[in-house]
C-alpha positions as semicolon CSV with decimal commas, in nm:
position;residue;x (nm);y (nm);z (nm)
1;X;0,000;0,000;0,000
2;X;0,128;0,325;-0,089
3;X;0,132;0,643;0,106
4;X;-0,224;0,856;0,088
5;X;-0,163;1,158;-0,145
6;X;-0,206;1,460;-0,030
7;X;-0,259;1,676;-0,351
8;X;-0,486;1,569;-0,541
9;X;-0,651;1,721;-0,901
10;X;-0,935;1,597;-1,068
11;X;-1,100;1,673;-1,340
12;X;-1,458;1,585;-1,430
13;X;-1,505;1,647;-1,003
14;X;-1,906;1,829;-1,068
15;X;-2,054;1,495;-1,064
16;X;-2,017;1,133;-1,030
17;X;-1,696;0,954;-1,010
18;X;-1,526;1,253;-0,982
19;X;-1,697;1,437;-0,671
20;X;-1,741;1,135;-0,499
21;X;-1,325;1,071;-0,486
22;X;-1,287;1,435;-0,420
23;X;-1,511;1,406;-0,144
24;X;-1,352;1,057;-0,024
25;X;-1,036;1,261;0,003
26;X;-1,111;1,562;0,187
27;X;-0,990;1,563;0,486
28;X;-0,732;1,802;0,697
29;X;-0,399;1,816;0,544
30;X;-0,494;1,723;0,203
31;X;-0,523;1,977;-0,099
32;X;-0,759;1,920;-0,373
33;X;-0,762;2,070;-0,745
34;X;-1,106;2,039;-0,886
35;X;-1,188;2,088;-1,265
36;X;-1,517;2,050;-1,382
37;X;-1,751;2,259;-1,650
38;X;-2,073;2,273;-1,453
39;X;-1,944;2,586;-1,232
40;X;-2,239;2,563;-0,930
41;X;-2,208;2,152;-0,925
42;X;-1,875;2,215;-0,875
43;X;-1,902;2,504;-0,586
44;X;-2,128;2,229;-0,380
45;X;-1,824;1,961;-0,428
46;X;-1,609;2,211;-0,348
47;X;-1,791;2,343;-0,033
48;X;-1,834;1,976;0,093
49;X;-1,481;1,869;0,082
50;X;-1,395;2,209;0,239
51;X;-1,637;2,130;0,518
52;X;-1,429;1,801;0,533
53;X;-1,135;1,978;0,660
54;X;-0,987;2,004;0,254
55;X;-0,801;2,288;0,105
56;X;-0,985;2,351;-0,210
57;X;-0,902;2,515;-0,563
58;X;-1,180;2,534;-0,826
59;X;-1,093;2,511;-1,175
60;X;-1,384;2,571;-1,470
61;X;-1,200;2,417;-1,770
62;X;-1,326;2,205;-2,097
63;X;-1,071;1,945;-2,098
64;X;-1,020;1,957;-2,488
65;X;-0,909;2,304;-2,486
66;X;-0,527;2,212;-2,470
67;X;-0,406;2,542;-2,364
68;X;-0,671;2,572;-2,134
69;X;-0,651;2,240;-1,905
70;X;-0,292;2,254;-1,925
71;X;-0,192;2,592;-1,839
72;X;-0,497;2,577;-1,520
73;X;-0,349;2,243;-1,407
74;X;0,054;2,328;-1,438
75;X;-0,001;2,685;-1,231
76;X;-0,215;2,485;-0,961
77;X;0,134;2,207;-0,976
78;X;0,384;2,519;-0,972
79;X;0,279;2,642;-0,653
80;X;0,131;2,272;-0,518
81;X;0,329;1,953;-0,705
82;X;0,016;1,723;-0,744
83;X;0,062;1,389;-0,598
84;X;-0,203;1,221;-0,746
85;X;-0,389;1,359;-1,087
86;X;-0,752;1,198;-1,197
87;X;-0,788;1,187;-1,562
88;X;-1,186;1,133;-1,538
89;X;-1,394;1,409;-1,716
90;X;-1,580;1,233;-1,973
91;X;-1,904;1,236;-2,159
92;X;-2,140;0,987;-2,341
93;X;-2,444;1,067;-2,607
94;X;-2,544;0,777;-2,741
95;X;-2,769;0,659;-3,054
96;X;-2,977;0,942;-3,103
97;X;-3,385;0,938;-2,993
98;X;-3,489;0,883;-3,369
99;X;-3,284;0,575;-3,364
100;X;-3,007;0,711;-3,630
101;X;-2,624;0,664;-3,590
102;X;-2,430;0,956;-3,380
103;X;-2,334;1,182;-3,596
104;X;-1,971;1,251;-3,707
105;X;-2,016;1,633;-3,446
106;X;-2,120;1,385;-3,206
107;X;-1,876;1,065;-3,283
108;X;-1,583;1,341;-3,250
109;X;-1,680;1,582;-2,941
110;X;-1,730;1,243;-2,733
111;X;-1,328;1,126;-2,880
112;X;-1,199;1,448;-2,829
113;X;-1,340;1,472;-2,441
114;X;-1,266;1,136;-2,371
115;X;-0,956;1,081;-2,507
116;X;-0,780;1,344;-2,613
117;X;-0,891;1,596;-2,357
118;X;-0,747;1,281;-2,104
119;X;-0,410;1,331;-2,281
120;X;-0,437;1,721;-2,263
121;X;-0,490;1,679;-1,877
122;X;-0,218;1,412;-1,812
123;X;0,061;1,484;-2,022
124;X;0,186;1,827;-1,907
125;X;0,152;1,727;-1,550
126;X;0,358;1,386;-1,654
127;X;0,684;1,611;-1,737
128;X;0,691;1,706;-1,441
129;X;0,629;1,417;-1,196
130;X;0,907;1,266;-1,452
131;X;1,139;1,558;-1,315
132;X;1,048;1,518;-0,938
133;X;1,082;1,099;-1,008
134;X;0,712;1,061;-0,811
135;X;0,335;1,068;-0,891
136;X;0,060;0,932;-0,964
137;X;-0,167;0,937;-1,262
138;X;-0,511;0,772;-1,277
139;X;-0,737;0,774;-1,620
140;X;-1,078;0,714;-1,595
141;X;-1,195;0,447;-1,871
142;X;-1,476;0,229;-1,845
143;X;-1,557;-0,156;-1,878
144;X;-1,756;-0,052;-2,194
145;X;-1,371;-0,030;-2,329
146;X;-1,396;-0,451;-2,328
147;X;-1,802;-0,472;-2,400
148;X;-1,862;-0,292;-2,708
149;X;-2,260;-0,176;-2,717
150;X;-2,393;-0,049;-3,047
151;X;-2,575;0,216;-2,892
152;X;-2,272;0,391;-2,787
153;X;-1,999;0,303;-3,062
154;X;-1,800;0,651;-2,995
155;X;-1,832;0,623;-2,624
156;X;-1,697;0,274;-2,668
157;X;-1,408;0,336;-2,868
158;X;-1,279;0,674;-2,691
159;X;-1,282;0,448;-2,358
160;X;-1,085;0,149;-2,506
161;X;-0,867;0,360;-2,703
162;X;-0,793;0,497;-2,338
163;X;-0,749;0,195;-2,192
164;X;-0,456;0,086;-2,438
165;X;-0,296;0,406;-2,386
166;X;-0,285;0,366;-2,015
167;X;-0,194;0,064;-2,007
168;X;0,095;0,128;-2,234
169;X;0,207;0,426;-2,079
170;X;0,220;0,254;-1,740
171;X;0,498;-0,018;-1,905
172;X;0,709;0,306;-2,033
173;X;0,687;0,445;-1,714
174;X;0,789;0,143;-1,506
175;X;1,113;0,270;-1,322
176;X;1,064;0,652;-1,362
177;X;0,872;0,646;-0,995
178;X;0,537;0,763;-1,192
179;X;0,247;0,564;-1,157
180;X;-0,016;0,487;-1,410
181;X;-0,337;0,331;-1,290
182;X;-0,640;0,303;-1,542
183;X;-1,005;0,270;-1,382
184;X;-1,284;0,066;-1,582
185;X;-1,618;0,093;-1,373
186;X;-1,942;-0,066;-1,493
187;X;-2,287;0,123;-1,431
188;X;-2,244;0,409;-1,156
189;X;-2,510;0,641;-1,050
190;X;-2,420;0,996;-1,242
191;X;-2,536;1,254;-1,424
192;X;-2,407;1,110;-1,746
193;X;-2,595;0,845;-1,739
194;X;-2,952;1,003;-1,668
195;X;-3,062;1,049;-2,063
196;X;-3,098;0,652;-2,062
197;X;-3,337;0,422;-1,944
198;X;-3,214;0,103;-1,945
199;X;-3,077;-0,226;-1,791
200;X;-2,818;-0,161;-1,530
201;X;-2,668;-0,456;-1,334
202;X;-2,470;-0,393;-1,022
203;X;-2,524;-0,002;-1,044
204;X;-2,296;0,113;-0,798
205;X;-2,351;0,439;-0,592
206;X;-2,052;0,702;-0,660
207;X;-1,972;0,704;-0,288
208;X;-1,919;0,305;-0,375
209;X;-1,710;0,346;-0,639
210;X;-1,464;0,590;-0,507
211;X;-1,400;0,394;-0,218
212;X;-1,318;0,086;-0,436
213;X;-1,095;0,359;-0,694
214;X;-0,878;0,479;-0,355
215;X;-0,821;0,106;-0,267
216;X;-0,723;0,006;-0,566
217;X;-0,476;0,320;-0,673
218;X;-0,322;0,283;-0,285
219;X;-0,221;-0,118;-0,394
220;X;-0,110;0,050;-0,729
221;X;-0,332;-0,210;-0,930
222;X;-0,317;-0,169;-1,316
223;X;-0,659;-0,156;-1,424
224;X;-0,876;-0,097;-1,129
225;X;-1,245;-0,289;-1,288
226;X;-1,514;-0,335;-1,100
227;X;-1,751;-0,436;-0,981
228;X;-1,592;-0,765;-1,016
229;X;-1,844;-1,006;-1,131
230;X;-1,919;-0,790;-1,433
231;X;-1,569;-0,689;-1,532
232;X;-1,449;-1,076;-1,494
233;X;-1,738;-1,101;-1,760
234;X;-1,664;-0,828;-1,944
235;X;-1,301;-0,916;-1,927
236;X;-1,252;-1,287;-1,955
237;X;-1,578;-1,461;-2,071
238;X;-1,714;-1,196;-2,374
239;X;-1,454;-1,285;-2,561
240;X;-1,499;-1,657;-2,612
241;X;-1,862;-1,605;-2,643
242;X;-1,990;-1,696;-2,978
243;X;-2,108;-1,373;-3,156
244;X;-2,483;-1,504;-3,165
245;X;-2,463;-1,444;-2,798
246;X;-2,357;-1,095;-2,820
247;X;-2,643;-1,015;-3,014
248;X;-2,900;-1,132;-2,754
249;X;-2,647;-0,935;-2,489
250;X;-2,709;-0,613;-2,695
251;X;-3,102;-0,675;-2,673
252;X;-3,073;-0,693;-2,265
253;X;-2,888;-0,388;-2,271
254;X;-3,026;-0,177;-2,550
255;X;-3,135;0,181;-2,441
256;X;-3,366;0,393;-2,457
257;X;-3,377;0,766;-2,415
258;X;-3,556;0,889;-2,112
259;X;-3,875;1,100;-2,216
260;X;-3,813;1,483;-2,102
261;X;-4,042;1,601;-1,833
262;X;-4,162;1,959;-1,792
C-alpha cells in the first residue's frame, strides 16, 4: 500500500466519479484541485470537501481546450506539485432518440473529451512528476472499453482507445517512480448516465465506487475494474462467447432515451 496523497486534481469532479473521490479525500492536510464545467455543481463539491477539513481550488476548464486544461493544471502544480492527478472528465451521447447513428459532431466531441482531452490533462503534469521521479496518474476508462454496445460506438471506442494508452504508458513508465493506474467501472449512478433508461446490473452508488478507486490506486493495481463479477465477464468470458450471444447481450442492454419532463 502506498502512502495517501495529499494533492490531489481531478477533473470531471461536478458529478459522479469525480466528486465522490474528491469528497472521499477531503480531509485536513490534504489539498484538492477540482476541474469540472458545470461551475455551481462544482461550488457544492467544493464546499463539501472544504467542510471536510480540505483545502480547495476550483478550476472551470473544458478538458479539450489544450491550452486551457494545461496551463490551469501546471499553475495549480507550480505552486502545489500534485501527488495524485484523476484523468476522469468524460461524456457519453449515445444513438440518437430517432434511432439514427451519432453523428460525425457527435462521434468526434465524445473522442476528443474522452480521449484526447485525457491526454491534454495528463501529459503536461507527466513532465513534471518525470522531473520530481514521483506521482501518480489515474485515467478514468470504463468496462464498456472490453463490452462494445452499439448504442454507444463513440463512447466505446474513446474508452478502449484509453485503456490501451494507459496501459501502455504505465509499461514506459515502469522505473521513472510515476504511476499509471487506469479505472474501468461498470454502471455508476451519475449525471451522465440520466438520458438513458435502461438495464443496469450492479449499479454502484458514486460514494461506492470511489472507495473501491482509492483502494485500488493505494495497492497501485493496473486496471482498477469493477464491480468484479461484471468486469471478470466483461473481461474474460465476452470474448470466447460466440457472436450469436452478443447479439441477444445487446437486446438486454439496448437503451432507450428517457422521455423529457416539464
Amino acid at each position: 500500500m502506498s502512502k495517501a496523497p495529499s494533492v490531489i486534481a481531478i477533473t470531471g469532479a461536478s458529478s459522479g466519479i469525480g466528486a465522490a473521490v474528491a469528497q472521499y479525500y477531503a480531509a485536513p492536510g490534504r489539498t484538492l484541485a477540482l476541474v469540472g464545467r458545470h461551475e455551481e455543481r462544482l461550488e457544492q463539491v467544493a464546499r463539501t470537501c472544504r467542510d471536510k477539513g480540505a483545502a480547495v481550488e476550483k478550476g472551470t476548464a473544458d478538458v479539450r481546450d489544450r491550452d486551457a486544461i494545461g496551463k490551469w493544471l501546471l499553475s495549480f502544480d507550480a505552486r502545489t506539485p500534485i501527488d495524485l492527478l484523476l484523468a476522469n472528465a468524460g461524456m457519453l451521447t449515445g444513438s440518437l432518440k430517432d434511432g439514427s447513428i451519432e453523428s460525425l459532431d457527435q462521434s468526434t466531441v465524445q473522442i476528443e473529451t474522452n480521449f484526447i482531452g485525457a491526454l491534454n490533462t495528463a501529459l503536461p503534469v507527466l513532465e513534471r512528476m518525470i522531473e520530481r521521479r514521483r506521482g501518480q496518474i489515474a485515467f478514468t476508462s470504463s468496462l464498456a472499453a472490453f463490452a462494445s454496445h452499439p448504442d454507444w460506438p463513440a463512447y466505446c471506442a474513446s474508452k478502449a482507445g484509453l485503456l490501451v494508452y494507459a496501459t501502455s504508458l504505465r509499461e514506459r513508465m515502469r522505473g521513472s517512480g510515476v504511476r499509471i493506474n487506469t479505472i474501468c467501472p461498470g454502471w455508476v449512478t451519475a449525471p451522465i448516465n440520466d438520458p438513458f433508461i435502461m438495464w443496469r446490473p450492479m449499479e454502484m452508488k458514486p460514494e461506492a465506487a470511489a472507495r473501491v478507486i482509492a483502494k485500488g490506486l493505494a495497492r497501485d493495481r493496473a486496471v482498477i475494474a469493477f464491480p468484479q463479477p461484471l468486469a471478470f465477464s466483461s473481461q474474460h468470458i465476452m470474448p470466447l462467447l460466440p457472436r450469436i450471444l452478443h447479439r441477444l447481450g445487446y437486446k438486454a442492454f439496448k437503451a432507450k432515451h428517457r422521455p423529457q419532463t416539464g
